[in-house]
N, C-alpha and C positions, 0 to 999 in steps of 0.2 A: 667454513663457518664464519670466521674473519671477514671473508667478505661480504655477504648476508649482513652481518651487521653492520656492518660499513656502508652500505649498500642503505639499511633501513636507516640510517643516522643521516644519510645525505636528504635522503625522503624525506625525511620528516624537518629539516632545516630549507631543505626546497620551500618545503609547505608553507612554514612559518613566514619565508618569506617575499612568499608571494601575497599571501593573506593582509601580511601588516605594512607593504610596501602600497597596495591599494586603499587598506585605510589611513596610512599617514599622509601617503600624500593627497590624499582627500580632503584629511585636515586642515592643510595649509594654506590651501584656497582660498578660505577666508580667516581670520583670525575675530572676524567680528559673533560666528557665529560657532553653534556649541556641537560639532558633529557626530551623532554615531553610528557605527558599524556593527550588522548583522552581517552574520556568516552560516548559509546554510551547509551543512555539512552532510552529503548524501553517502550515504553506502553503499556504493557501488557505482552507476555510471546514469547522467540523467538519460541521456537520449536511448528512445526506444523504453524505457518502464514509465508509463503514465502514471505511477504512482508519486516519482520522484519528478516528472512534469510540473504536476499540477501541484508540488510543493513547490516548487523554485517560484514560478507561476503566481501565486498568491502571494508570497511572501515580498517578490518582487513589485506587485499591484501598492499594496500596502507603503512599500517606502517610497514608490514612486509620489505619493500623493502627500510628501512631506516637501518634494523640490518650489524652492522658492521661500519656504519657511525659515525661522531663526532655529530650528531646530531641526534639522537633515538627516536623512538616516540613505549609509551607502549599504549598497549588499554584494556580499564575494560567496561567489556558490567555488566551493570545495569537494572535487569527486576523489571517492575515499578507495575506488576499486572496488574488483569483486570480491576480495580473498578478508573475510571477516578479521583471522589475525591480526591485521594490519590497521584496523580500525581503532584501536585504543589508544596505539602508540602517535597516530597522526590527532585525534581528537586532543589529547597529552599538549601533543605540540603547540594546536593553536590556543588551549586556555594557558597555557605558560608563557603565551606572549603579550598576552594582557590588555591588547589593544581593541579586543573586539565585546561590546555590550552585550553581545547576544548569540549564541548559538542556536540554530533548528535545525532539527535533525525530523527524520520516519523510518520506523523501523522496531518490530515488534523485540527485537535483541538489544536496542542502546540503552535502552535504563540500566540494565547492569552494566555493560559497557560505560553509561557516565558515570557511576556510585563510584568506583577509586578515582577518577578525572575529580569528578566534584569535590570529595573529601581532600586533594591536594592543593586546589584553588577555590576555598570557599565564597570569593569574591564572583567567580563566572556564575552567570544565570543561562539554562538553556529551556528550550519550550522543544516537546518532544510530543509528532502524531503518531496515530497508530501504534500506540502502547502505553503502557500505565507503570507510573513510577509511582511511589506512596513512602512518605517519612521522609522525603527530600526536599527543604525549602526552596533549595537551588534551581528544581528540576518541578515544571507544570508539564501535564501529560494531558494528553487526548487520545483516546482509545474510542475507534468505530465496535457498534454494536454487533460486532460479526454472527453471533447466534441469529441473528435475524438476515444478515445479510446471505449469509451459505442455507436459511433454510430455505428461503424463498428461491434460490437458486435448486435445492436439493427437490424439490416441490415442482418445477416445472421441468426439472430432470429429468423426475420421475412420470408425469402426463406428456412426455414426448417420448420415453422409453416404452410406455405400454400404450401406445399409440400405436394405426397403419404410418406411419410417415416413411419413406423410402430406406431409411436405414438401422429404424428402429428393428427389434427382435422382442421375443419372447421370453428372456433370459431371467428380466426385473434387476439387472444387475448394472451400474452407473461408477463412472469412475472418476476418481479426484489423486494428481500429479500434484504432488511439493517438491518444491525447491531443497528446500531440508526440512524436518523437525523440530520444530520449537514448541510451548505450552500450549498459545496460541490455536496454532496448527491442530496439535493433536488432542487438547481441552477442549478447545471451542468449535474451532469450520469442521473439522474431522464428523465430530456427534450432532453437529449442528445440519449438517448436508445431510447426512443417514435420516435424519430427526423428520425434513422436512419430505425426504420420498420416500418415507413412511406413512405420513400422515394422507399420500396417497394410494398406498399399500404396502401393508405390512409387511409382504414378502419380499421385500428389495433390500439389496446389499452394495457395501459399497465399498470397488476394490481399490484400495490406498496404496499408492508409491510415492517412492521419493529419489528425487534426480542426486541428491547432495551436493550440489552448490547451484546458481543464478543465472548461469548463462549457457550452460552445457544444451542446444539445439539438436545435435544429434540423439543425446541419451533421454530427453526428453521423446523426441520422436520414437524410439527406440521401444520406451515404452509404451508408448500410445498403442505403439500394433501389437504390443506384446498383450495390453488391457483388451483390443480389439477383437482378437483371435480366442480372446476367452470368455468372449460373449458379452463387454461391456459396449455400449451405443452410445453412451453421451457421457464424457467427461470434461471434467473441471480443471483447467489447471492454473495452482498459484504458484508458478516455479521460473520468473523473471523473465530473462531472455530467454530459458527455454521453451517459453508457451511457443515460441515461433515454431519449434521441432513439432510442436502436439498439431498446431494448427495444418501443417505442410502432411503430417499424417491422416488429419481426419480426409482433407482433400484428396487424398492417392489412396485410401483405402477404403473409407464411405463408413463415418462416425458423425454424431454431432458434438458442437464444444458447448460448453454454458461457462462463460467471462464472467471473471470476477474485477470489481475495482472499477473499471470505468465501460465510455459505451464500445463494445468489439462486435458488432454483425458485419461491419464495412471490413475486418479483420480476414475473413474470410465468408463472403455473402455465399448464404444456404446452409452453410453450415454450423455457424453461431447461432442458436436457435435463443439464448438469455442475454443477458447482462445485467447485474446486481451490483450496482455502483455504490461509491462512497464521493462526500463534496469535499475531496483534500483541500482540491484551490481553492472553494471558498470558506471552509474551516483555518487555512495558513493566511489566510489575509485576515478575516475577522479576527483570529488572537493575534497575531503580530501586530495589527491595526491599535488593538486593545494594548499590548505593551509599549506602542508609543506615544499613546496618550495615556499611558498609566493608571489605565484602568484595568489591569491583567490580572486575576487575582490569582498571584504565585503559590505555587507548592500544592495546590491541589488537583489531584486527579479528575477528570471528568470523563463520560461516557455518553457518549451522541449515536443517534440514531435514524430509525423511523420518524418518530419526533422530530419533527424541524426542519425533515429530508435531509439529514446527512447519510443516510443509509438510502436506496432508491430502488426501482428497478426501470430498465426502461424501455416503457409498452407503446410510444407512439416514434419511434423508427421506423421509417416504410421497408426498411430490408427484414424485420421484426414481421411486422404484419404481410411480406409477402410468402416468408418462411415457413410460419407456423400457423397452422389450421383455426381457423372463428373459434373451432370448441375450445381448442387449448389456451386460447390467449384469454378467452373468456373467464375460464376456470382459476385465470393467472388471475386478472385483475379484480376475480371476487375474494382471492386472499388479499391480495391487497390492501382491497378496500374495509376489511376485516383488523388490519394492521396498522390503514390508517387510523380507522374510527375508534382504534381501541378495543373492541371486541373479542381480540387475542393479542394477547402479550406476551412477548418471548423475552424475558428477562436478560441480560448479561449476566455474563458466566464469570 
């Protein structure tokens, strides 16, 4: 046990100082001008989750467009691992070294995860996507409209389930893989997917697992055939690096997948028959943008969506249109167009 935390004490001074050894001596370079340091802070590993991509991605676009300015802003991407535990005690570390303006993070879990960080250093300001903080000045939040983004997914789940297409069945049964449980998860995408291949027949169900942790490829896979074998034909999965197990299933067994987050039919062509994107990169560049020209307005929660296309889906992919059948795509983009115009409104949850 000794060692373990011996073990987490070096981690976390490692961190520190790699973090503030990048922004001091950033600083030094010039003394004429006033530099600051953002520091995105991922949970878990960027490479391979386009979620945490397209956050480094934007938020890096953003400071880039300061170089040359009296006013510089450097950025140190911080991979925090997969193992959640370990997440508080490293975020800990780097607002107690004081040196960094700004923290960003994604992740429907860090709001609590920042509420004792923030209460210990009331000075750190963080900007936090894909999840909603509320009562905290310290902490702005951005939370995607997921009710819309899993119904529209759950909606053309369900018109390629009860379709002839080569792997579809008779079943009405569709399945959605998490990574773990969170509110999120089981509040929102969970009733939100059911919600939306409903509204193309009432009698579909929809069988829910969970990998319990991020990266697990096998147990992922594992359960794909297990959802397979019990009659589900098109599943979901939001379960990190394990989507890679689900996707290497649908191929050796004969399933279709509907992506969530960004665009996956090149993921595995024929068999991604959706994708139900969210604009991370260009949501972490417009508010970072917005925080250093100080126009960010802190401490408020906001919720982005269909509106504005931060929520999407996306119907002009040639691997899309070679996939899935005129009717079904048809069907797809008359809810759309239902969503764009306003017509139907699916509130946030």
């Amino acid at each position: 046990m000794k060692t373990r935390n011996l073990l987490a004490v070096l981690a976390c001074v490692t961190l520190i100082a790699a973090a503030s050894c990048q922004a001091k001596g950033a600083a030094k370079a010039g003394s004429a001008t006033k530099e600051r340091n953002v520091v995105v802070f991922v949970p878990g590993v960027v490479s391979g989750n386009s979620v945490y991509e397209m956050l480094v991605s934007g938020v890096k676009r953003a400071a880039a467009e300061t170089a040359g300015t009296d006013k510089p802003v450097t950025v140190t991407v911080i991979e925090a691992g997969a193992s959640q535990a370990e997440w508080e005690p490293k975020l800990t570390a780097l607002a107690a070294d004081g040196t960094h303006d700004l923290i960003v993070t994604s992740n429907p879990a860090m709001p609590d995860i920042i509420a004792p960080v923030s209460a210990k250093f009331p000075k750190q300001e963080f900007i936090v996507f894909d999840a909603r903080a509320e009562g905290n000045k310290q902490v702005t939040s951005f939370r995607y409209n997921q009710r819309e983004q899993a119904y529209i997914s759950g909606y053309l789940a369900a018109l390629v389930s009860s379709s002839s297409m080569k792997y579809a069945n008779a079943e009405k049964r569709i399945g959605l893989i998490a990574g773990q449980e969170y509110p999120a998860m089981t509040g929102i995408i969970l009733p939100a997917f059911l919600e939306g291949a409903r509204a193309v027949d009432p009698g579909f169900t929809v069988d829910f697992r969970v990998v319990g942790n991020w990266y697990d490829a096998a147990k992922g896979s594992e359960l794909a055939r297990a959802m397979r074998k019990a009659g589900v034909d098109v599943i979901m999965p939001i379960a990190g690096g394990a989507n890679q197990g689900v996707l290497s299933a649908a191929q050796e067994t004969g399933f279709y997948v509907a992506w969530f987050d960004d665009n996956g039919y090149a993921k595995a062509p024929g068999y991604v028959v959706s994708s139900s994107v969210m604009a991370q990169e260009r949501l972490a560049y417009e508010k970072t943008k917005a925080w250093i020209d100080g126009t960010l307005v802190a401490g408020e929660p906001q919720t982005v969506g269909i509106k504005g296309r931060y929520v999407d889906f996306v119907a002009d992919d040639p691997l899309y249109i070679s996939t899935v059948p005129a009717d079904i795509r048809a069907k797809e983009a008359a809810l759309m167009d239902r969503l764009y115009g306003g017509e139907l409104t699916l509130e946030a949850r």
